[in-house]
C-alpha positions as CSV (number, residue, x, y, z in Angstrom):
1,X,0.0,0.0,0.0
2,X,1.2,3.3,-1.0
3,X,2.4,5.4,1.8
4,X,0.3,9.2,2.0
5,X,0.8,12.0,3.7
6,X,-0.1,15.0,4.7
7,X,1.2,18.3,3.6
8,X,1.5,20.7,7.0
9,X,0.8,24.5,4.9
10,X,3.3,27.2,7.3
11,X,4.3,30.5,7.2
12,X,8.0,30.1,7.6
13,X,9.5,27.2,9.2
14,X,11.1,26.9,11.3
15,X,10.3,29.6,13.4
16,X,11.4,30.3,17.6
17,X,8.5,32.1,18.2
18,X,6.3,29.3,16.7
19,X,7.4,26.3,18.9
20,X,3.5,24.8,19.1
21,X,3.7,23.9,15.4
22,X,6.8,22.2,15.5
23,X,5.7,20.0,18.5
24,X,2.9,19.2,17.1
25,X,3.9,18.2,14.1
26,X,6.5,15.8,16.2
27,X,3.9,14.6,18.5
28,X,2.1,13.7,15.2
29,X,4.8,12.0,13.8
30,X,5.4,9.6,17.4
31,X,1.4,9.0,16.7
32,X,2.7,7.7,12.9
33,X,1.4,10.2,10.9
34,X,3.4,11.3,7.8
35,X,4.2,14.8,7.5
36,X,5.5,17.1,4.3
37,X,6.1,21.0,5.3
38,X,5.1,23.0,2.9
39,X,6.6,26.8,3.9
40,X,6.0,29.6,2.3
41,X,9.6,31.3,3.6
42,X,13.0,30.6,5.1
43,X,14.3,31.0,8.6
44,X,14.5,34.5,9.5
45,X,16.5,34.2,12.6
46,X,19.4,31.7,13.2
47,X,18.4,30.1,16.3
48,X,16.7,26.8,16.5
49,X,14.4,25.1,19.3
50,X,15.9,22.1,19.8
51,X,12.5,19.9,19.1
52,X,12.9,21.1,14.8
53,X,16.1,18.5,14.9
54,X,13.6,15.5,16.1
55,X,11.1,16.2,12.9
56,X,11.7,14.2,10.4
57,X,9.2,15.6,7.7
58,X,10.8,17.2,4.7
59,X,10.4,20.9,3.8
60,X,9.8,22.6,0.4
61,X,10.5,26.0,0.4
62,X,8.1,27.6,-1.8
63,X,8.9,30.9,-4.0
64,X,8.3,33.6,-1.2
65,X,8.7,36.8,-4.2
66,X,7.1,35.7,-7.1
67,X,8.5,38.2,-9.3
68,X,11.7,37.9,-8.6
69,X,11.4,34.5,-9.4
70,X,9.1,34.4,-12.6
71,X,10.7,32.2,-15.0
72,X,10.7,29.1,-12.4
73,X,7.1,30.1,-10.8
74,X,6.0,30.6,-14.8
75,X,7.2,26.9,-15.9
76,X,5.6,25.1,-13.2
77,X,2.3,27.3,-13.4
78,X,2.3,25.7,-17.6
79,X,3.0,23.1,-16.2
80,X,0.1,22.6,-13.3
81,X,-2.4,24.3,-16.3
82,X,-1.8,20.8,-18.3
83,X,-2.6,18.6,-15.0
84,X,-5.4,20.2,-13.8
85,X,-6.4,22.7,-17.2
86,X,-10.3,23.3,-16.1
87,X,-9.8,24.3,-12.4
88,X,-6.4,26.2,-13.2
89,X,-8.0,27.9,-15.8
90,X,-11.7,28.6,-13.7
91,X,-9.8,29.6,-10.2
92,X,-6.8,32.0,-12.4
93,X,-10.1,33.7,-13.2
94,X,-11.2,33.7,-9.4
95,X,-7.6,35.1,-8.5
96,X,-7.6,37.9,-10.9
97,X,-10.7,38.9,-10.1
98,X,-10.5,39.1,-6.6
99,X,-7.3,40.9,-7.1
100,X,-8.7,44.0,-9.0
101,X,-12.0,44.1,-6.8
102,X,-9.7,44.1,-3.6
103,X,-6.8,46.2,-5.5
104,X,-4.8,44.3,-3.5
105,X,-2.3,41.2,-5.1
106,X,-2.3,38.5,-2.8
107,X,-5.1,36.4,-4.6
108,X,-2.7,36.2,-7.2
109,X,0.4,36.0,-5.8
110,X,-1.1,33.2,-3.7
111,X,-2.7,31.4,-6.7
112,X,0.8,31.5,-8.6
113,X,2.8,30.2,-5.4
114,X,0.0,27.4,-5.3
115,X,0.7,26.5,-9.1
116,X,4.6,26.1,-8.4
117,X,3.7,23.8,-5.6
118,X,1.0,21.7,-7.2
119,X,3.1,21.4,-10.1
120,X,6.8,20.5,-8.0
121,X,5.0,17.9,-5.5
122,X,2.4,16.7,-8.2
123,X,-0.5,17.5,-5.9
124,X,-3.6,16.2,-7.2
125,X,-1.9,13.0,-9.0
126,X,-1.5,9.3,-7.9
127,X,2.3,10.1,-8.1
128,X,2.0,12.5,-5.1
129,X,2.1,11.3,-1.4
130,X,0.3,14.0,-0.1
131,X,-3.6,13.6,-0.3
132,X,-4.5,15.9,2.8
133,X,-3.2,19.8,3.1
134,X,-3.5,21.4,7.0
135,X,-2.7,24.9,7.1
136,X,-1.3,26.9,10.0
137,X,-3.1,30.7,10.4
138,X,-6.4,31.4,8.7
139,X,-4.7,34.3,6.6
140,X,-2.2,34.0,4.3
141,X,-1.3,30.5,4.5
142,X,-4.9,29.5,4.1
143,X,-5.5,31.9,1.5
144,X,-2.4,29.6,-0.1
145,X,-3.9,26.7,0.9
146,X,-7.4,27.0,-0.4
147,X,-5.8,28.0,-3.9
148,X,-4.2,24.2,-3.9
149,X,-7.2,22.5,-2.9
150,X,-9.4,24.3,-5.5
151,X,-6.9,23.1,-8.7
152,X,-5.5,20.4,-7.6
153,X,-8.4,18.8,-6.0
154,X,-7.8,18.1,-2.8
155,X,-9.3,18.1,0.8
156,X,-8.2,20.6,3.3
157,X,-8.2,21.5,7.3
158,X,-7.2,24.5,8.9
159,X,-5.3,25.5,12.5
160,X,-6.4,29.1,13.6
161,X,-4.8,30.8,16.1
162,X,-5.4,34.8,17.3
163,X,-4.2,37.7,14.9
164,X,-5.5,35.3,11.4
165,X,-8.9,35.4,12.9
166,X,-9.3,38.6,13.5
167,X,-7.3,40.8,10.8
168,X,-9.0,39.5,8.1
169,X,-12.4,39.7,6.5
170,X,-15.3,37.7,8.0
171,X,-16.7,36.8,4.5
172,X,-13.3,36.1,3.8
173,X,-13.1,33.6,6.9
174,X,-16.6,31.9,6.3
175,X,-15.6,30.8,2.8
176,X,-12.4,29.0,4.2
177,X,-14.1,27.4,6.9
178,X,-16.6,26.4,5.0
179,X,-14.7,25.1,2.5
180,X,-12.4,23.1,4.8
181,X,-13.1,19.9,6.2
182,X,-12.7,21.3,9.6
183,X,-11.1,24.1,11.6
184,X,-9.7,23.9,15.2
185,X,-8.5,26.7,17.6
186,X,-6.7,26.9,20.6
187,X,-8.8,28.8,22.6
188,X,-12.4,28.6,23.5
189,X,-12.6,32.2,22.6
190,X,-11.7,31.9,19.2
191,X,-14.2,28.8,19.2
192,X,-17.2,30.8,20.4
193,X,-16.7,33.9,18.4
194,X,-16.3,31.6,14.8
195,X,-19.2,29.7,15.6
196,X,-21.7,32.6,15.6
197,X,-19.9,34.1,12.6
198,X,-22.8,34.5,9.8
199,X,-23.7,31.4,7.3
200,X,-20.9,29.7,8.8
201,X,-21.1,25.7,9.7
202,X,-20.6,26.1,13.0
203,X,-19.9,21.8,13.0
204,X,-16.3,22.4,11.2
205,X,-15.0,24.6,14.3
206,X,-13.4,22.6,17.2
207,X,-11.5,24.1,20.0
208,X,-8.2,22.0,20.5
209,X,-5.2,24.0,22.6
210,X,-2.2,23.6,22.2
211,X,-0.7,22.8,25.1
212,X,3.3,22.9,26.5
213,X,6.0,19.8,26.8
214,X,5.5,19.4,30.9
215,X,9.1,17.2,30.9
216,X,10.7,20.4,29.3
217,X,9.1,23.0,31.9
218,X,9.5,21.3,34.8
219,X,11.3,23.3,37.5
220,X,14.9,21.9,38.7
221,X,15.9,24.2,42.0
222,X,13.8,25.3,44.3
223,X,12.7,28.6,44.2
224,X,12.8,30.6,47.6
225,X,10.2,33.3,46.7
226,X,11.5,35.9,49.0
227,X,10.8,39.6,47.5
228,X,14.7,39.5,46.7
229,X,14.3,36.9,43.9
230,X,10.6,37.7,43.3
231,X,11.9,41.1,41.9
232,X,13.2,39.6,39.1
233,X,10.5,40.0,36.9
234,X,10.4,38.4,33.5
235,X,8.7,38.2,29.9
236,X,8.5,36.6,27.1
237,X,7.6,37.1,23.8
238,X,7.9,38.7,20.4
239,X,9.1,43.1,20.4
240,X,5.2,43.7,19.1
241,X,2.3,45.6,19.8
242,X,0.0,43.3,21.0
243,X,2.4,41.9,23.8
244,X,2.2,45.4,25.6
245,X,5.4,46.5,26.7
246,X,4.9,50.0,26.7
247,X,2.0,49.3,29.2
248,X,5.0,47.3,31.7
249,X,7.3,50.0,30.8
250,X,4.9,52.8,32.2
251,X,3.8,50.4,35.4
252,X,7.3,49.6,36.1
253,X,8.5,53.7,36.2
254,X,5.6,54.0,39.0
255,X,7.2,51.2,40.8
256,X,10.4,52.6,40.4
257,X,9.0,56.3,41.6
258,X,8.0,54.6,44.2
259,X,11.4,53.5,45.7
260,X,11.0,49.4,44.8
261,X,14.0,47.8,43.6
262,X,13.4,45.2,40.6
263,X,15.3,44.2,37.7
264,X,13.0,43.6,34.1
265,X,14.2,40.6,31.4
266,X,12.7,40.5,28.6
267,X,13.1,37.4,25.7
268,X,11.7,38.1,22.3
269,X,13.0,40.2,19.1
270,X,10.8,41.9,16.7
271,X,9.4,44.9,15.0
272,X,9.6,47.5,17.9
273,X,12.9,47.1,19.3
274,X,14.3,50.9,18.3
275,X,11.0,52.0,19.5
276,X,10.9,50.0,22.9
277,X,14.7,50.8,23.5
278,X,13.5,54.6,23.3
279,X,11.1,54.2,25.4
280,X,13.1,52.8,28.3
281,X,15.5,55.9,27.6
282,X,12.9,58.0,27.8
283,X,11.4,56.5,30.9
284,X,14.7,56.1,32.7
285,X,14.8,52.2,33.1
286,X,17.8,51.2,31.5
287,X,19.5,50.0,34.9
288,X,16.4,48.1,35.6
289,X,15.2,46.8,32.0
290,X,17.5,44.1,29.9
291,X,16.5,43.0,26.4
292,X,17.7,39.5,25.8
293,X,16.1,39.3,22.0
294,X,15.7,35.5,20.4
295,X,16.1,33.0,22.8
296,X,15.2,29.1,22.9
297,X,14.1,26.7,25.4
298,X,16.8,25.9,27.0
299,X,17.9,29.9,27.6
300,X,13.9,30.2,28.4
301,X,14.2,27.2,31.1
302,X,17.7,28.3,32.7
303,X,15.8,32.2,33.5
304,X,12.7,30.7,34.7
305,X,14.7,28.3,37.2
306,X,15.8,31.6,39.0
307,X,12.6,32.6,39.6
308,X,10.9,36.4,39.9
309,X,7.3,37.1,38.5
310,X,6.2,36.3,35.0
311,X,4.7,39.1,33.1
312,X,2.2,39.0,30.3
313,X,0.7,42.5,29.0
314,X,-1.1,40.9,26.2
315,X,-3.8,43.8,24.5
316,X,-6.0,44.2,21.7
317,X,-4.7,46.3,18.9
318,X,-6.3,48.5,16.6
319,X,-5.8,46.7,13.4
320,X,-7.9,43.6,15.7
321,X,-4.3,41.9,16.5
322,X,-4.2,39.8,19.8
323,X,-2.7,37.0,21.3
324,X,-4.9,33.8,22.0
325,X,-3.3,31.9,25.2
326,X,0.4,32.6,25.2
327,X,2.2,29.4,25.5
328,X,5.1,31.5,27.6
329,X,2.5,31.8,30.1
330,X,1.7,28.5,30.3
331,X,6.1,27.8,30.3
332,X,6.3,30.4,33.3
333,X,3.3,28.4,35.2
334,X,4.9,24.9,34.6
335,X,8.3,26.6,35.7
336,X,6.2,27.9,39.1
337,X,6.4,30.7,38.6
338,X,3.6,33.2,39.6
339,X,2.1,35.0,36.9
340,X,0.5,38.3,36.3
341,X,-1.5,38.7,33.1
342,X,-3.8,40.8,31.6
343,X,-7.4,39.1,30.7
344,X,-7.6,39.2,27.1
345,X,-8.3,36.8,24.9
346,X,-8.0,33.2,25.9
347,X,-6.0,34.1,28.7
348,X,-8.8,33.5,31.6
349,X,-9.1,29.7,30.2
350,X,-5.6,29.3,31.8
351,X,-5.8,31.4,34.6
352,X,-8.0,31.4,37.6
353,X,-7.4,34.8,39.0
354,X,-5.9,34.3,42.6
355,X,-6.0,30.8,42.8
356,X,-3.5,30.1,39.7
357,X,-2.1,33.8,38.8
358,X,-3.3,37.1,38.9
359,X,-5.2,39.0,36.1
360,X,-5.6,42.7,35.2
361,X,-7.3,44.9,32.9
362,X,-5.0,45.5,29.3
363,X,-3.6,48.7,28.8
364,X,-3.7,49.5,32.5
365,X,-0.7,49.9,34.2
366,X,-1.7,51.4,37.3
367,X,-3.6,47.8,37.6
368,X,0.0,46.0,36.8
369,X,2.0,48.2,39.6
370,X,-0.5,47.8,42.0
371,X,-0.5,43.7,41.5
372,X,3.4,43.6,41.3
373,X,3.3,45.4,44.8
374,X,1.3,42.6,46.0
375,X,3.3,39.9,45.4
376,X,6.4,41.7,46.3
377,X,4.7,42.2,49.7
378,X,2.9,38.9,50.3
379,X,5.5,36.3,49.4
380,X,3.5,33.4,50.5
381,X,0.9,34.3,48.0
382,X,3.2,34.7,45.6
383,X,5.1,30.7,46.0
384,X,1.0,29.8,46.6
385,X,0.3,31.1,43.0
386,X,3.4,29.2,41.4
387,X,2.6,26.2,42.8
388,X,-0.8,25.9,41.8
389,X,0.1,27.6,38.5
390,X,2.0,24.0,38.0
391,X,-0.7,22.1,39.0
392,X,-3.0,23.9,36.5
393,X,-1.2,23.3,33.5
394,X,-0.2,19.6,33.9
395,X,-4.3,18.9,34.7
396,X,-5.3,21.0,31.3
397,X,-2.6,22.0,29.1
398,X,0.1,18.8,28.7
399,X,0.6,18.5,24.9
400,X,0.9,14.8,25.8
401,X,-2.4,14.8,26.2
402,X,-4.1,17.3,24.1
403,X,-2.0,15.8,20.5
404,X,-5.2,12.9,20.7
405,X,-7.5,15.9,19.9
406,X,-5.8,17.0,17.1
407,X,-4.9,13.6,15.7
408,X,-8.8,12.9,16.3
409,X,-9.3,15.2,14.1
410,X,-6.1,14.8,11.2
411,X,-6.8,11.0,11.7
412,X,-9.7,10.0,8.9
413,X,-7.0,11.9,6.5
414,X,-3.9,10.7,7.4
């Protein structure tokens, strides 16, 4: 019997900030599924988690500028247009259309980057392993995605997360759903608000989360949660809007007004690095604030061990960016650590505000300096809320034992 497979749609792989796919594409692969990335881009950053050496599913790189690369992105478009001439011909059509209505060029950027792909892994034709395409984000790889299943003819799932949901259309999202065998999340929030989205079929969304490696995030030294170490506060995540650092940054100059010593790391790069290293000028913390930029597990691990207080100042942006449940919460939790965060999104599914962590408004940072003061002052509440933060995530977040809701779902396809 000929072996299939099915063909995981990404964004750019392999990517630090993006450690949930990877793990669950190699929890898949312990389950026996067979797995082909399919990535729309490169590395952009030179560090590697070290679960990415474990996966043993190849990668094809598909053209990420299209015009730069014409003449190979034109030969295999002629060359998909003879395997599959009446649906290349009718969804070209649907491409160029869309692209002049919405003046905007990635339908056809993403109809052209499908072609190449159908064309170099034969989708569509018995001499293809892949029968089954699961896409990561409900924007652009989807987009990508559904373009491949139109011509070459195949089925198609989806993984949804927090800023695809909400940055694109809702006619837009309907027509993917609805077109895909199924759609999961990772938060009930994300469930609940695509369920009630209009003319969708609310039967194809399914709330799986994610969940974190438990053996990985498992704290080795005590921690002594005395106000000394608990000043040590920590973060981590990507340089962007949503994540809220300029909301810290203000809470943390009122703390410092106020005479409390504290020292702020911070693990992630990104977009506003120049203007968050401005902004700690400007607010005089650069004694107390370090940026740490790209970091892996193991660096991620080695700060949580020394304890302090986890902060997440996840918010909602303008443009409708947000996060869904950080997994760096979840890390700091299974690390024991106690966590403030802000109660956006997905975040309250995790956190049980003063039994587990401590939750705040977004965007308040009178809220954050006034909780901060708390746990700097009641220590004991402080090592209660780590340990019960552990507790929480091994009984409902251990990838272990959320991967059998996803393969549930990937199963009938595999």
């Amino acid at each position: 019997m000929k072996q299939t497979a099915i063909g995981f749609v990404l964004k750019g792989y392999p990517r630090v900030s993006e450690t949930f796919i990877a793990q669950e594409i190699y929890l898949l692969e312990q389950q026996g599924f067979q797995i082909e990335i399919l990535s729309m881009r490169k590395a952009r950053e030179p560090e590697r988690q070290p679960i990415v050496s474990l996966i043993k599913a190849p990668v094809t790189y598909i053209p990420e500028y299209i015009w730069a690369e014409w003449g190979t992105v034109l030969k295999e478009n002629l060359r998909t247009l003879r395997l599959h001439p009446v649906r290349y011909l009718r969804y070209l059509t649907v491409a160029l259309t869309r692209t002049v209505v919405q003046r905007d060029d990635s339908p056809i950027k993403r109809f052209l980057q499908a072609g190449w792909l159908i064309s170099k892994k034969n989708l569509g034709t018995d001499r293809s392993p892949i029968h089954h395409l699961h896409s990561h984000f409900a924007h652009t790889p989807t987009e990508l995605t559904w373009y491949m299943s139109r011509v070459a003819g195949l089925k198609y799932s989806i993984s949804a997360h927090a800023k695809d949901i909400y940055t694109i259309s809702e006619k837009e999202l309907v027509e993917r759903i609805n077109s895909s065998e199924f759609i999961m999340t990772c938060t009930s929030y994300n469930h609940e608000f695509m369920q009630k989205l209009p003319a969708v079929q609310p039967q194809k969304v399914h709330k799986v989360y994610h969940g974190i490696n438990l053996e990985s995030f498992k704290p080795t030294f005590a921690k002594s949660y005395s106000t000394e170490e608990l000043s040590r506060f920590v973060s981590v995540g990507r340089l962007v809007e949503k994540k809220g650092y300029d909301v810290i940054f203000t809470a943390l100059q009122a703390l410092k007004k106020d005479g409390v010593k504290f020292s702020y790391d911070i693990y992630g790069a990104g977009e506003m690095k120049k203007e968050l290293l401005a902004l700690r000028e400007q607010l005089n913390l650069e004694t107390e604030i370090q940026f740490h930029y790209t970091a892996t597990h193991p660096q991620i691990i080695e700060r949580f061990n020394q304890g302090g207080i986890f902060i997440c100042g996840s918010k909602l942006t303008a443009s409708g960016d947000r996060d869904g449940i950080p997994n760096t919460v979840a890390e700091a939790m299974s690390m024991e650590l106690p966590v403030i965060a802000t109660n956006v999104s997905g975040i309250p599914e995790l956190i049980t505000h003063g039994s587990d962590g401590l939750l705040i408004a977004e965007k308040d940072p009178v809220q954050l300096t006034q909780a901060l003061k708390d746990l700097l002052q009641n220590t004991e509440k402080a090592r209660s809320l780590g340990l019960a933060a552990r507790q929480k995530v091994a009984q409902v977040f251990d990838s272990s034992n959320l991967i059998n809701n996803c393969s549930r779902l990937l199963g009938p396809y595999r």
